[in-house]
C-alpha positions, -999 to 999 in steps of 0.1 A, spaced: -733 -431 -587 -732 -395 -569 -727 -396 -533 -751 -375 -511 -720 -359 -495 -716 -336 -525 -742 -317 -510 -720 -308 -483 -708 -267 -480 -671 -267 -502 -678 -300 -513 -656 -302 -547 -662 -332 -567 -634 -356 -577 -628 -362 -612 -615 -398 -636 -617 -427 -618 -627 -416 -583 -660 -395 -596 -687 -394 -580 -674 -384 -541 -659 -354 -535 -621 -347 -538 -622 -323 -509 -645 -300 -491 -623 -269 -494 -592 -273 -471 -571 -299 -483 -548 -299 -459 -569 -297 -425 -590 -324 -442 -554 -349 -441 -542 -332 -407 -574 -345 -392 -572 -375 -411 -540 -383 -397 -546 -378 -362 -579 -402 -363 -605 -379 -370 -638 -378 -398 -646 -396 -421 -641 -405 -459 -666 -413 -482 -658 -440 -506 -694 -448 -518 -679 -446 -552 -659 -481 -552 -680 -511 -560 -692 -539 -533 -691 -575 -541 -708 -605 -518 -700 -640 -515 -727 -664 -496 -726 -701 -492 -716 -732 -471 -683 -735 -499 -678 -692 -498 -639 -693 -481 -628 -728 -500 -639 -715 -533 -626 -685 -531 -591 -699 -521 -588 -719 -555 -590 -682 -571 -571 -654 -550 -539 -651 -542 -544 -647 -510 -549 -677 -483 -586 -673 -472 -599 -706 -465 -597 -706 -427 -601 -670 -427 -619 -661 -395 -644 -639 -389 -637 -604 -388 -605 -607 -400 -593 -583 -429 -574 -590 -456 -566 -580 -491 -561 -601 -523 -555 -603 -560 -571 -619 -591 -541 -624 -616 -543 -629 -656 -528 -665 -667 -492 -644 -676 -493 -629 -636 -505 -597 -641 -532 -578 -621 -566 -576 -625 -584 -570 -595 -572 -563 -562 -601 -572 -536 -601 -557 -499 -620 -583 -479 -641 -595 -446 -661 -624 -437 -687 -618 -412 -696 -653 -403 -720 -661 -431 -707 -634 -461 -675 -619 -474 -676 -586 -481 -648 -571 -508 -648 -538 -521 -629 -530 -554 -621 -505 -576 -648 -484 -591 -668 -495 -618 -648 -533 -619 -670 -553 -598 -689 -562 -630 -658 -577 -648 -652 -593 -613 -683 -609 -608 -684 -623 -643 -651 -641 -638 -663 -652 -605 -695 -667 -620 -678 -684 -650 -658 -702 -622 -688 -713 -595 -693 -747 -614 -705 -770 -584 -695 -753 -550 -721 -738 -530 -719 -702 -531 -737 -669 -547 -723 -640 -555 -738 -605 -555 -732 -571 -568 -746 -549 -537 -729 -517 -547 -761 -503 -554 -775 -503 -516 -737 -503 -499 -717 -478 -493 -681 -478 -485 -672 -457 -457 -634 -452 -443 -627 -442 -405 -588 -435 -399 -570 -454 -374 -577 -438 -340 -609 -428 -348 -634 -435 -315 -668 -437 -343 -688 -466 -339 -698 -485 -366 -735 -497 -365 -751 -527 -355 -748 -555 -380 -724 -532 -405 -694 -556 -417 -663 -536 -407 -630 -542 -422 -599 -532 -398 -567 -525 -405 -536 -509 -395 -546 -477 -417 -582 -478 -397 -613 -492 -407 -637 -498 -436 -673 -500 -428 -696 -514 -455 -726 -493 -446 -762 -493 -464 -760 -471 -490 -798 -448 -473 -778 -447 -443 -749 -427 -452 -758 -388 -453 -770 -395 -413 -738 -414 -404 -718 -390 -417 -737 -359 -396 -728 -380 -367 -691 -390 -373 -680 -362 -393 -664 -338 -404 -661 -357 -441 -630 -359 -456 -628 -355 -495 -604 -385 -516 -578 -365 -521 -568 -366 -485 -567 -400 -489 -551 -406 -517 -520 -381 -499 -520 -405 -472 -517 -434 -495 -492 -421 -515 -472 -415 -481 -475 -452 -469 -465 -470 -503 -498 -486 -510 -508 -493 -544 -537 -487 -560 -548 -510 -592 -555 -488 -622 -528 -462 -609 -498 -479 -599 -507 -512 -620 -505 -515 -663 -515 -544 -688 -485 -558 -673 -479 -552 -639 -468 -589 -614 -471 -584 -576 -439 -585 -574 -434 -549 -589 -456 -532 -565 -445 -548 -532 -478 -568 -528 -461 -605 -519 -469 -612 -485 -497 -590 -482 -519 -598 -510 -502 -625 -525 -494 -655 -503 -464 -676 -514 -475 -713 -496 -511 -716 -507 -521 -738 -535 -531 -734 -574 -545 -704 -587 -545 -689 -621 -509 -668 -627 -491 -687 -598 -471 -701 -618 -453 -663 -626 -455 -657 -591 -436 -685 -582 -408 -685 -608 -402 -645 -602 -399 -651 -566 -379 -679 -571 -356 -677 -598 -355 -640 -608 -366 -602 -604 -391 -584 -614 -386 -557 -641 -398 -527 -626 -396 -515 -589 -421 -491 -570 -402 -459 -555 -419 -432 -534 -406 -397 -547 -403 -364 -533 -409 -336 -556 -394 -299 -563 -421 -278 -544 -414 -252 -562 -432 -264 -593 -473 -253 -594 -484 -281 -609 -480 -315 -600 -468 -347 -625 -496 -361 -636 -502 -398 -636 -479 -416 -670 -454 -383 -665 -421 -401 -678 -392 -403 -652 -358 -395 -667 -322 -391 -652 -319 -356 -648 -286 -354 -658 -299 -364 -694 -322 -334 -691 -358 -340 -708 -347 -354 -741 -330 -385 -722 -341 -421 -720 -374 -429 -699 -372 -449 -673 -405 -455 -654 -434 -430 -653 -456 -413 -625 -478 -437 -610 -501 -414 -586 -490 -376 -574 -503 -356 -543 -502 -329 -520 -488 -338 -486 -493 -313 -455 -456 -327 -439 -441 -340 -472 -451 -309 -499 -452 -326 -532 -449 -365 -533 -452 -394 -561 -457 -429 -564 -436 -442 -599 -428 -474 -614 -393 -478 -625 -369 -504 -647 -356 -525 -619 -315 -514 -629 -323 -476 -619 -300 -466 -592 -315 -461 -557 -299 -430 -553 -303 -415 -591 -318 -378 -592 -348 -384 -615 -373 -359 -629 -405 -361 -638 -410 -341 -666 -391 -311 -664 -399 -319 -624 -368 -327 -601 -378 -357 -578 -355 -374 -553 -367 -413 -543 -368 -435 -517 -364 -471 -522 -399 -491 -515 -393 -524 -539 -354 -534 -538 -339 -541 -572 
């Protein structure tokens, strides 16, 4: 689905899994500066939309995330996971309830797989579940930001600002009003720089919570049964998890950056040594130069020089071993 914000002057469209909005509008780096200090907007009309209705909406959904969201109240924001029967991700879900509907908003193009797992499991509660990311948009403002969101437009706040589910004919005006827009690369910088993972770029086949720092915000450790708790539990109780997210920082003085599955080596082995994690997501910073997300074997030192390819990259600790 092509967002109407392409249309904009230096719009530059973003490419794999967040086509279809643009990646910037020509100035990467004013775009995040202005980000940053609470200003435009980003359009993530791209990512799919999800509904839940019904008297039985926040108990059902509680038997199936990870997350504790049967007293949920309205308005309040939170994020949660749908885990395979091993513990690994599927889905992470970024969710509201209004009062009468939650709203989530996933990654692009996996609200169908969603929504057929959530329909396989309705059996008798009272609820309905709807695929509205053809007349919803998703629409980030950065924390700060004095826009208003519409009347009767769920809004989902966070620390990291807010994200307004906004219908989908209404989003070239809003954004003439609240601009300047702010392309996904910006975005993703600003990600990168706060540790937050992203399923599909820090996450594999195999990927538990545990691995990408997600227990306690997605994954809620006293809440009853729900498929893959039983890994959670064990992990966090009797063991570690075999991989760790780090945040790196990368040589600037390399052109291009490490794209995502680069292998991560000890550089003292040089390029021919054994891997040891890969690139998760790269980016652009305007503080931080060049910066990575990676997924290493849990035994890597937290002070071993890595590189990235033939690129040198110093980490930060955002999992402990």
């Amino acid at each position: 689905m092509k967002s109407p914000l392409l249309s904009l002057p230096g719009a530059v469209a973003a490419e794999g899994r967040d086509e279809g909005v643009a990646g910037h509008y020509g100035d990467l780096f004013r775009e995040q500066r202005a980000l940053a200090d609470g200003n435009g907007l980003v359009d993530l009309s791209h990512r799919g939309v999800v509904t839940v209705t019904g008297d039985d909406r926040l108990s059902w959904l509680h038997l199936l995330l990870t997350q504790h969201v049967s007293d949920l109240a309205p308005y309040q924001a939170t994020e949660a996971l749908i885990l395979s029967a091993n513990g690994h991700i599927e889905h992470a879900m970024y969710l509201v309830d209004d009062g009468t509907t939650v709203w989530m908003h996933v990654e692009p193009g996996t609200q169908g797989d969603l929504i057929a797992y959530l329909e396989s499991m309705k059996f008798f509660y009272r609820v309905e579940v709807a695929d509205r990311t053809e007349d919803t948009a998703v629409v980030h403002l950065p924390a700060g930001s004095i826009a208003e969101a519409p009347d009767g437009v769920a809004v989902r706040e966070t620390a990291q600002g807010r994200d307004l589910f906004l219908p989908r004919a209404d989003l070239e005006t809003y954004a003439a009003v609240n601009g300047p827009a702010v392309g996904i690369l910006a975005y993703e910088a600003l990600r990168v720089e706060a540790h937050r993972p992203r399923v599909g770029f820090e996450t594999d086949h195999r990927t538990i919570p545990h691995e990408l720092g997600w227990i306690g915000t997605a994954v809620h450790l006293q809440k009853g049964c729900y498929r893959g708790q039983e890994t959670v539990a064990r992990v966090h109780n009797l063991g570690k998890p075999p991989r760790r997210l780090v945040f790196l920082h990368l040589d600037g003085s390399e052109v291009h950056l490490p794209g995502h599955g680069t292998p991560l080596r000890l550089a003292a082995d040089g390029e021919e040594g054994r891997q040891l994690g890969f690139i998760t997501t790269s980016a652009r910073h305007h503080e931080l130069g060049p910066i990575a997300l990676a997924l290493v074997k849990r035994n890597v030192a937290v002070d071993a020089e890595l590189i990235a390819g033939d690129t040198a990259a110093a980490q930060e600790t955002v999992v402990e071993p």
